[in-house]
N, C-alpha and C positions, 0 to 999 in steps of 0.2 A: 422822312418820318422819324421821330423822335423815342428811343426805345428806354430811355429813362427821364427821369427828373435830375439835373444836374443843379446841389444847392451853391449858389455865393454868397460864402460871410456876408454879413450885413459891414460896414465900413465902423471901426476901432475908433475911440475919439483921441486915442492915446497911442502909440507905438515903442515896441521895443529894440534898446541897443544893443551894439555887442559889450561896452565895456562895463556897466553897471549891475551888480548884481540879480541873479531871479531866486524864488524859492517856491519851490513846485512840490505842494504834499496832497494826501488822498490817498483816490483809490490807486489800483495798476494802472489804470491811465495816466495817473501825476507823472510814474516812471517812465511809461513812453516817449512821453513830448520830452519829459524833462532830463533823460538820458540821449534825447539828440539835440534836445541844445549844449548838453555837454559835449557830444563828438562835433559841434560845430562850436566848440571853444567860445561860447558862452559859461561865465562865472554863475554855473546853475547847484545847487543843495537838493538833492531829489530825497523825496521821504524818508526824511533823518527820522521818523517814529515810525519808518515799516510802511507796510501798503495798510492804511485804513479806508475806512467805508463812509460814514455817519459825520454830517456835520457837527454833533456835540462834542464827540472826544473831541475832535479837532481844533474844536471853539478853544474849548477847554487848556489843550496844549499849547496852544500859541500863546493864550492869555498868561499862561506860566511863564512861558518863555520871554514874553516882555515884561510880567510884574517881577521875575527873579525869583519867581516860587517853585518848591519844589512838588512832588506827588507824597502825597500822607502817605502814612505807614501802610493806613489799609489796602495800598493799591497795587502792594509787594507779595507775593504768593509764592511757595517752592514746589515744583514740579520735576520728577525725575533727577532729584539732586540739582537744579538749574532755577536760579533766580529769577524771575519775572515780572513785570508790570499790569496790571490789567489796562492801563492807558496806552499800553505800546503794544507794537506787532511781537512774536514770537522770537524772530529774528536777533533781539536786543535782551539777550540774554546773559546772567553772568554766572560764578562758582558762590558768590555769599552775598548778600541783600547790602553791602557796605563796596562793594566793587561795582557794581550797578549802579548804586547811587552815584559814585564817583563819575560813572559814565556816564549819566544824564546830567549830571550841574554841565560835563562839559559841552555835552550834544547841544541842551538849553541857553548856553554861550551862545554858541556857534547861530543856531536859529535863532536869538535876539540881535545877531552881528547882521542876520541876512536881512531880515525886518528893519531894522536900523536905517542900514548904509545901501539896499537895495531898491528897485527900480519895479518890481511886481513881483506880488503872491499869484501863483498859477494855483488857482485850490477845485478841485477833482472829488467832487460829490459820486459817492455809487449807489446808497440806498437810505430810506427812508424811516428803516426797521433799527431798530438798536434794541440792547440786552442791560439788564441792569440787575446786580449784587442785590439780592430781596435784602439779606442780612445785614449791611453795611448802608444800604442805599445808595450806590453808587454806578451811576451807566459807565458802561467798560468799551474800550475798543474793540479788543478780542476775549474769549472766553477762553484760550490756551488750555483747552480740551477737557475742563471739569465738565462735574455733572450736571446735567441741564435741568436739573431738579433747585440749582441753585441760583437759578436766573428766572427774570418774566422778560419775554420779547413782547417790544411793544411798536406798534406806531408811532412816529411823531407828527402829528399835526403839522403843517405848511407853517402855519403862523407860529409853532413853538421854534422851529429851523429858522426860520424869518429872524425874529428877535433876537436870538443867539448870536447870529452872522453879523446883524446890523452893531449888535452890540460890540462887536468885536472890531468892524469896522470903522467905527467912532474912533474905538482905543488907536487903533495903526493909525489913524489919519491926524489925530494926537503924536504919536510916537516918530511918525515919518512923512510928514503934508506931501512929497513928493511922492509915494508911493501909492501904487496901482494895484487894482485887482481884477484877473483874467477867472473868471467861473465857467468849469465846464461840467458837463453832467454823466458821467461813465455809458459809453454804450454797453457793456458786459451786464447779462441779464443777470437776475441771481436766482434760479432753477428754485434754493430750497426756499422760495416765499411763494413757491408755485407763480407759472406765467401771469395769471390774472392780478396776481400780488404783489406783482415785478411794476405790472402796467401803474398801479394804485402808486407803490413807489416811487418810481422815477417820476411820475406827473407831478407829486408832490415837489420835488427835486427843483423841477424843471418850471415851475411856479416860484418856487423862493428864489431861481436866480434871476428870473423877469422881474418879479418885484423891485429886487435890490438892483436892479441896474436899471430900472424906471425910475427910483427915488436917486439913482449917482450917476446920473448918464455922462458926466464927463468922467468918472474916477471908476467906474464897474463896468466889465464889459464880459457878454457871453460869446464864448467862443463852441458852435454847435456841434460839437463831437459828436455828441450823440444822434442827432439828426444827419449826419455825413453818411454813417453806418446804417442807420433804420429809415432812412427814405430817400439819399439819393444812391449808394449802391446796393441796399437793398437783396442781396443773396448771397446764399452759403456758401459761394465759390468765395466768398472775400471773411470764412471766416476758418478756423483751427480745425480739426479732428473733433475736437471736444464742444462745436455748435455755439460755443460761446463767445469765444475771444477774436482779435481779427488776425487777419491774416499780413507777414511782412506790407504786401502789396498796398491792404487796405491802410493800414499803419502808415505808409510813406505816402499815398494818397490825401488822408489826414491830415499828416505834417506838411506838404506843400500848401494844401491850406492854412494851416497856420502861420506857414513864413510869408505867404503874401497879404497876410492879414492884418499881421501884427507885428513885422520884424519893420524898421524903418531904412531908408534907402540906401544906407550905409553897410547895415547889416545883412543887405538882400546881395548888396554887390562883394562883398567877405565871401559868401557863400558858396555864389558862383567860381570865386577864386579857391574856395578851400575844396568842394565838392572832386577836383578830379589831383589835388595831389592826396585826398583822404585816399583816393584809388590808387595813386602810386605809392604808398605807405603801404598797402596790403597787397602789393604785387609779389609772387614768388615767382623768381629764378631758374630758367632751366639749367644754367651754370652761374654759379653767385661767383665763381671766380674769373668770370672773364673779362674780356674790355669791357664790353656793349654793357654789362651789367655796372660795370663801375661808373662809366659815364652816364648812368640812366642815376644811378645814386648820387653823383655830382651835381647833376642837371638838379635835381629833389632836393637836396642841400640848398643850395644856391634859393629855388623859391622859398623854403623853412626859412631860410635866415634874413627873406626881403620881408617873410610875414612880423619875426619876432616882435617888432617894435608896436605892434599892434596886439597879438593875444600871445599866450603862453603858449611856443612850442619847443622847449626844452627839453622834454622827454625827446620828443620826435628827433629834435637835433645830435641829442646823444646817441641815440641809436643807430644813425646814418652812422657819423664818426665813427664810433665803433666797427662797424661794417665796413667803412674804407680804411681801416690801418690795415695796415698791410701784414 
C-alpha cells in the first residue's frame, strides 16, 4: 500500500554541465539550488540583487543588465544613514548614493558576463503581489521598510507576468542563442497575502511558467519545486519551526531531484566523485597531529589534485598544504 504520491520531473529537453556558467536569481529558493550548485563546483552567480519575489523587478533587472543601463535616480532612497535601491534587496547597501552606484555598474557587469557566456538562467518566481512608488510610478522589489502609505499592492495578472517574461526571453535568446531557461515556482507560502491569496498567487505563477514553456518547449523548462513540497511530501515534518520554509532534509530531497533531472551524465558522475571527499574536507580530527590524521589528509590531497584539472579546487588545495607543513 502506497502512503504517498511520489512526483517524477517530467523529462528536461535540455541538460546542464559542470563547466559552463548558471545564473540563479529570485526568491530563497534561487539561493537554495543555486548555493549547492556552488558547493558542487558548478560556475553558479546566486542572487547578485538579494533574494527577490516578483517577476517584474526581475524583468526589469536583467534587461539592465544586458542593455548596460543603469537604475534612475528615483530608485535611490536614504535609510538609517544607508544608501539603498528600491530594485534591490536590502542586503546591497552602501555609505553615499555614488558608492552604490559604483557597486551596481560592477554587479550589472558581472550578470551580463553570466547572461552572455552562460549555459541557464535558473529564475525562482515567489509571488504574484508586487508594490509600487504611487509618487514616482514605479514597482520596486523591496519597500526597505517605509511607510506603507507610500505604496498600492497590487496583483499582477497571469498575462501581465506572461508578457514581461516572454519579452525578456526574446531579448537573452538574442543576446545568447545557446542559453536556457529552468523556471521554478517558490514553495514558501507568503502568510501576509493571507493563505487564500497565497493560493491566487502562486496559481498565477504557476500558469505563466506552463505558458512560456508551452510556447519554448525546447529552450524553457519547469522544474516543480513547488509541487515536490505541496503534493508529494506533503507535511510539516519536511518544514522549519516557522511552517513555512523547508526543512535541510526536504531541501536535499529537492536538489536530488534536480540533479537527476537536469544535470547531464558527466555532471552526475562529478558528483558522485565530489559528494564524499565534500565529507572529508569537513571531517574534524581527534588528534590533527597524528599519523592516521596526516595520511587521511594525503589520501584528500592526492583526490583534490586528480579533480583540479576539471573544477576549481584551489582553495581546497591550499588548505590541506597548509595543514600538512609541518
Amino acid at each position: 500500500m502506497e502512503f504517498r504520491t511520489e512526483l517524477q520531473p517530467g523529462a528536461s529537453p535540455f541538460k546542464l554541465g559542470l563547466q559552463k556558467p548558471i545564473l540563479s536569481v529570485g526568491s530563497c529558493f534561487a539561493a537554495v539550488i543555486g548555493e549547492r550548485l556552488q558547493e558542487s563546483k558548478f560556475r553558479v552567480l546566486v542572487n547578485p540583487f538579494g533574494t527577490l519575489f516578483h517577476p517584474l523587478p526581475l524583468v526589469q533587472l536583467l534587461q539592465m543588465a544586458v542593455e548596460d543601463r543603469q537604475p534612475s535616480e528615483t530608485t535611490y532612497l536614504l535609510y538609517q544613514e544607508r544608501w539603498l535601491n528600491y530594485l534591490l534587496h536590502s542586503s546591497l547597501n552602501a555609505p553615499s548614493r555614488e558608492v552604490l552606484q559604483q557597486q551596481l555598474k560592477s554587479l550589472f557587469r558581472e550578470v551580463k558576463h553570466y547572461l552572455q557566456q552562460g549555459q541557464a538562467l535558473v529564475l525562482t518566481l515567489g509571488t504574484s503581489f508586487v508594490y509600487e512608488l504611487a509618487e514616482a510610478d514605479l514597482t520596486v522589489a523591496n519597500c526597505h521598510k517605509q511607510p506603507q502609505r507610500l505604496f498600492n499592492k497590487r496583483l499582477v495578472p497571469a498575462e501581465e507576468s506572461l508578457q514581461a517574461l516572454e519579452q525578456l526571453w526574446q531579448q537573452l535568446k538574442e543576446f545568447n542563442p545557446s542559453l536556457r531557461l529552468v523556471l521554478t515556482v517558490s514553495p514558501v507560502r507568503h502568510l501576509k497575502d493571507t493563505l487564500e491569496l497565497n493560493s491566487v498567487s502562486k496559481a498565477m505563477l504557476r500558469v505563466v511558467c506552463h505558458q512560456l514553456q508551452e510556447k519554448y518547449p525546447q529552450e524553457v523548462y519547469y522544474f516543480p519545486s513547488y509541487e515536490l513540497l505541496m503534493d508529494d511530501l506533503r507535511d510539516y515534518r519536511f518544514y522549519n519551526p516557522d511552517l513555512l520554509h523547508p526543512t535541510p532534509a526536504a531541501e536535499q530531497y529537492v536538489w536530488e531531484k534536480f540533479t537527476a533531472t537536469l544535470l547531464d551524465e558527466e555532471a552526475r558522475a562529478f558528483l558522485k566523485e565530489w559528494e564524499p571527499l565534500k565529507q572529508s574536507l569537513r571531517h574534524r580530527p581527534f588528534n590533527p597531529t597524528s599519523l592516521a590524521h596526516r595520511q587521511f589528509l594525503q589520501k584528500t590531497l592526492q583526490k583534490l589534485q586528480a579533480l583540479s584539472g576539471r573544477v576549481d579546487v584551489g582553495n581546497e588545495i591550499k588548505k590541506l598544504q597548509e595543514q600538512l607543513q609541518p
